[in-house]
N, C-alpha and C positions, 0 to 999 in steps of 0.2 A: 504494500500500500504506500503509495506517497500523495502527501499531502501538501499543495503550494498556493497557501495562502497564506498573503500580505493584508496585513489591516490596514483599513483607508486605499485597499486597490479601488481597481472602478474595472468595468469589463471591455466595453470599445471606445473607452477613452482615457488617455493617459493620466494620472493622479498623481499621488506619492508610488510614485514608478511609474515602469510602462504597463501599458493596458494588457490586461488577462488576455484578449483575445489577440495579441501580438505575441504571447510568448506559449500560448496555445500548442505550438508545434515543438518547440524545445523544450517544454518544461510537461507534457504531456505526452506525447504521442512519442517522443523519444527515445524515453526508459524503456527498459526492454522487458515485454510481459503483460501488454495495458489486456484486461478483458474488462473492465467498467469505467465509466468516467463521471461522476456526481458532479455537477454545477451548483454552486448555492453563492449567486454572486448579484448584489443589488445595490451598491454602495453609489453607483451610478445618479440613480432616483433621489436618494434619499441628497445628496449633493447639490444635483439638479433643482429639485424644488424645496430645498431649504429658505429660510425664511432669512432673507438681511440682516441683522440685528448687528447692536454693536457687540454682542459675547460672540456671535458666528461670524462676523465678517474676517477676522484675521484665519482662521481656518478653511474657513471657505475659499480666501483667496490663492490655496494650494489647489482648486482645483477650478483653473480657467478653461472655455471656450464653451461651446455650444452647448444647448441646453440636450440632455438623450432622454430622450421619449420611452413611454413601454414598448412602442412600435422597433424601438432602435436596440432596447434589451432582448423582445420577442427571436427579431432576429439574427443578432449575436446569439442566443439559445440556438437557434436552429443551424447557423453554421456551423459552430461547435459539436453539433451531433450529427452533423452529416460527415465532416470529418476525421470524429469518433468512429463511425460506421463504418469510413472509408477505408481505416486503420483497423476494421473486423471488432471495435468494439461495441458494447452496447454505453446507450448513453440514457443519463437521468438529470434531473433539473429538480433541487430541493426547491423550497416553499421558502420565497424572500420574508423573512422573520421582520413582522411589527417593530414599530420603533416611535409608539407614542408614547407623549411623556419626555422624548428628549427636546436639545433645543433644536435640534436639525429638522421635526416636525413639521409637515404641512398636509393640512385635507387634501390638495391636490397629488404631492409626493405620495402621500399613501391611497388613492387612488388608482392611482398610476402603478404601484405596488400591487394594488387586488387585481388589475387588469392583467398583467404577467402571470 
């Protein structure tokens, strides 16, 4: 089993590091032996649609450019497991875990979270 998760990653888009779905092929599909591949990646969303504030804005501004849609994780999910597949594995997508209550919060981030 290997496990290459970074806290504060993001999936197709670069963060604190580079983006999951750029290192998808070296850090996955590489090791020799892959038969499963679990996704549980949403740090994206909750980034995206955080709220300004002054406690969030110094962290938030580690993660500049465009806003990513559920549409843009949908499909990072799916190229990941075509590529999984392609590589003879099977692929699974964990259940983007709730995160109200913090300050990163917003009705539309978790939304956008149920919609994934």
């Amino acid at each position: 089993m290997i496990n290459q998760d970074i806290g504060g990653n993001r999936m197709p888009a670069d963060g604190i590091g580079t983006a999951a779905l750029a290192r998808f092929d070296r850090d996955i599909l590489a090791p020799p032996g892959l038969g499963h591949v679990v996704t549980a990646v949403g740090n994206d969303l909750v980034f995206s649609f955080a709220p300004h504030t002054e406690e969030t804005a110094g962290f938030l501004a580690m993660f500049p450019g465009a806003t990513v849609t559920a549409d843009d994780i949908i499909a990072a999910h799916l190229q990941w497991a075509a590529r999984a597949r392609a590589h003879g594995a099977k692929a699974y997508a964990a259940t983007i875990a709730p995160y109200g209550g913090t300050d990163m919060y917003s009705p539309e981030g978790d939304k956008a979270r149920e919609h994934v």
